[in-house]
C-alpha positions, 0 to 999 in steps of 0.5 A: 145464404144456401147453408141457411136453414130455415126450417126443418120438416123431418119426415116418417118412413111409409107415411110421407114417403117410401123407399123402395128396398130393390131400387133404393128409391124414395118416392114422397106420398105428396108433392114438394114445393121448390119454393115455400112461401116466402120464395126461399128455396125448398131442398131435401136433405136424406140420411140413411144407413144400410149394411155394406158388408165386410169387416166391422168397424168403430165410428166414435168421438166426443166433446168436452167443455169447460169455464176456463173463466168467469165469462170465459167458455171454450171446448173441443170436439172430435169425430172418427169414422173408421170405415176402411172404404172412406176414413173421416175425421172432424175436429173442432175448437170453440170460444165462447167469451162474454165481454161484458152484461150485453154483448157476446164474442164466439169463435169457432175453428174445424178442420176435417179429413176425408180419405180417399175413395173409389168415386174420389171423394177425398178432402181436408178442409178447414173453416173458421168462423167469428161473431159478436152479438150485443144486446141493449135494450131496444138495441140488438147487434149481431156480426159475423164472419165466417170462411171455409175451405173447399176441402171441407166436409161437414154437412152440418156446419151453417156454412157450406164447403168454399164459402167466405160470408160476412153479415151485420144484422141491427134492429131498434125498437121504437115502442112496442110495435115498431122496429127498425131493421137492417141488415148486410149480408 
């Protein structure tokens, strides 16, 4: 499950690395694992903003939310990037149903559109994803299924561009220090 993050470690500007301004090159002050201590691998993600020049322009969106029904919640949220040089939009739907004391439904649908760009990074996409959770006691249940297109673009969403997933996760307390665990993935 690459889109899985595991952990998250933010890093500060010329304390664990610098980015040389001439170059555009980040240099970490010390050494980064490929693996961490579980074997999972290790990757880095950066995010920076510079000054392109040119016209100025408007990035903006929002989220509304909303109890539809007692045990009803559902949203939408939208994003725009008006940069001439690559236009992007997200836009996604969301249902949040409780089905009773214990057990939980979500669903979510999104669909982005990239404009095209001179190193031809363009796409529309859409991804969909569904889970239902249910909490008992000593019991606790969790399914998901999620799919998304190759066109879709959102690096913050848990499942990567061309992906499908399904995954059942189930444990069971037997007492207080043993527990019964599976999972399919």
């Amino acid at each position: 499950q690459p889109a899985t993050v595991l952990r998250s470690t933010p890093q500060t500007a010329f304390v664990d690395y610098d980015l040389e301004a001439d170059t555009g090159r980040l240099l970490f002050r010390g050494p980064v694992a490929s693996l961490d201590a579980e074997l999972n691998p290790v990757s880095v993600r950066i995010s920076y903003e510079s000054e392109q020049g040119g016209p100025g322009f408007w990035v903006w969106g929002g989220d509304v939310a909303w109890q539809a029904m007692p045990g009803l919640r559902l949203g939408a949220s939208l994003a725009q990037d008006e940069d001439p040089a690559s236009r992007y939009q997200l836009a996604g739907v969301r249902a949040a149903w409780q089905l009773g004391p214990k057990t939980t439904v979500q669903a979510e649908l999104a669909s982005s559109w990239r404009e095209q760009t001179l190193d031809g990074e363009a796409g529309t996409g859409d991804a969909a994803r569904i889970a239902i959770e249910h909490r008992d006691g000593a019991l606790t249940a969790k399914a998901t299924a999620g799919r998304a297109d190759v066109g879709f673009d959102n690096p913050g969403a848990p499942l990567n561009r061309g992906r499908e997933e399904m995954n059942a996760q189930a444990s069971y307390a037997l007492d207080e220090r043993t527990r019964l665990a599976g999972e399919a993935l």
